[in-house]
C-alpha positions in Angstrom: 4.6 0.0 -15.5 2.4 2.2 -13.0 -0.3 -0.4 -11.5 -3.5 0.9 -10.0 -3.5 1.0 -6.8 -7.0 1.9 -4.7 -7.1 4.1 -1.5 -9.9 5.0 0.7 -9.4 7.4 3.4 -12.0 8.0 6.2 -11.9 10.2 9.2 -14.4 9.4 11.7 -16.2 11.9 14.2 -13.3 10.6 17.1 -11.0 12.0 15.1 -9.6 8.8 13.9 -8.3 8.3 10.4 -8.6 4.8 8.7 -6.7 4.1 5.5 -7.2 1.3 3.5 -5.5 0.2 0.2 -5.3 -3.0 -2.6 -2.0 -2.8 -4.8 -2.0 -4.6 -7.5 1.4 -7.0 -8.0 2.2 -10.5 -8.6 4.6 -10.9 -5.3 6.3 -13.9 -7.0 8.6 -15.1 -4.1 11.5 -16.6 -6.2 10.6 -19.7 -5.2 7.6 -20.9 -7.7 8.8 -23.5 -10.3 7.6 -22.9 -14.1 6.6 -26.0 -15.6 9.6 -26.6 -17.1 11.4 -26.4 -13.7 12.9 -22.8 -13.9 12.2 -20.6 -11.3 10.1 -17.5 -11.4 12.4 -14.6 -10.2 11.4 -13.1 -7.5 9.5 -9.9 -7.4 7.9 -8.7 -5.0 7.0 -4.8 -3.3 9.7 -4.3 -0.4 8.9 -1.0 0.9 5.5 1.1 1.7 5.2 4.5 3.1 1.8 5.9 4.0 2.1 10.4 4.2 -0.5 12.3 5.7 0.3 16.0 4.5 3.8 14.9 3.8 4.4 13.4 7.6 5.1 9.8 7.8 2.6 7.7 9.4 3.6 3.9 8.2 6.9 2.7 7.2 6.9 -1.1 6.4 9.3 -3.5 5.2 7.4 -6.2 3.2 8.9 -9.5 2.2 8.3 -12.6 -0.5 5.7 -14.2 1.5 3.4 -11.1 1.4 0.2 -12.1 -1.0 -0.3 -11.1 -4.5 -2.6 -8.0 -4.9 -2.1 -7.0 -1.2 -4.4 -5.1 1.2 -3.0 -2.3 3.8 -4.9 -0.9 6.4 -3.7 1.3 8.5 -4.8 4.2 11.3 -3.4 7.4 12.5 -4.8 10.4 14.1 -4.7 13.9 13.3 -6.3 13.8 10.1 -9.2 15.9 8.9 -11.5 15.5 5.9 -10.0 17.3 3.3 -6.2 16.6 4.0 -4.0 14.6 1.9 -2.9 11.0 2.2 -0.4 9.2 -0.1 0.9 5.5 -0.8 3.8 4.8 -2.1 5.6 1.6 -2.9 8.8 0.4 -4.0 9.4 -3.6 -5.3 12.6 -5.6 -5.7 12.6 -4.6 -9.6 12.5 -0.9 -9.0 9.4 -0.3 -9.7 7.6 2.6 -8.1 4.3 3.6 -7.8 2.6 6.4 -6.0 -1.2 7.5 -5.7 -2.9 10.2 -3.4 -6.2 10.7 -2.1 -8.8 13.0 0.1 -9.6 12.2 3.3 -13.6 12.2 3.7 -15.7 12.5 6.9 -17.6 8.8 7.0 -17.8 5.8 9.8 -14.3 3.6 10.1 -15.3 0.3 9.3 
């Protein structure tokens, strides 16, 4: 199941690029109890990778205690309005999702 996921990618007039994203996923840990006392399974995204015209410019490694619905943010250099910046995640369950975006000339916040 693809889940949205929102990017916004701003290049300010230093030449600095600031990316900033909310995934949406539950991030159970494994560890939450239903309320009959089985345990949730856990699910939860492992991997991100942030591309800026294909190059790699974030690799993480997430874990169980990240939040549900989680925000990135993230800077890099060398980006112009107009390129290309992807997200992509993988989770403990396999799912993928990927989503792509313009950079746009604007103020970092």
């Amino acid at each position: 199941m693809a889940r949205p996921m929102r990017i916004v990618a701003v290049c300010d007039d230093s030449g600095l690029t600031t990316v900033r994203v909310l995934i949406r996923h539950d991030m159970e840990t494994g560890f939450r109890k239903r309320k009959d006392g089985t345990l949730v399974p856990a699910h939860f995204i492992k991997h991100v990778t942030v591309r800026h015209v294909q190059k790699t410019v974030l690799s993480a490694e997430w874990g169980g205690g990240v939040s549900k619905n989680p925000s990135l943010f993230c800077y890099f250099r060398g980006g112009v309005p107009g390129d290309s910046v992807e997200v992509s995640w993988v989770d403990t369950q396999g799912e993928t999702n990927k989503k792509a975006t313009i950079i746009t000339r604007g103020k970092s916040d």
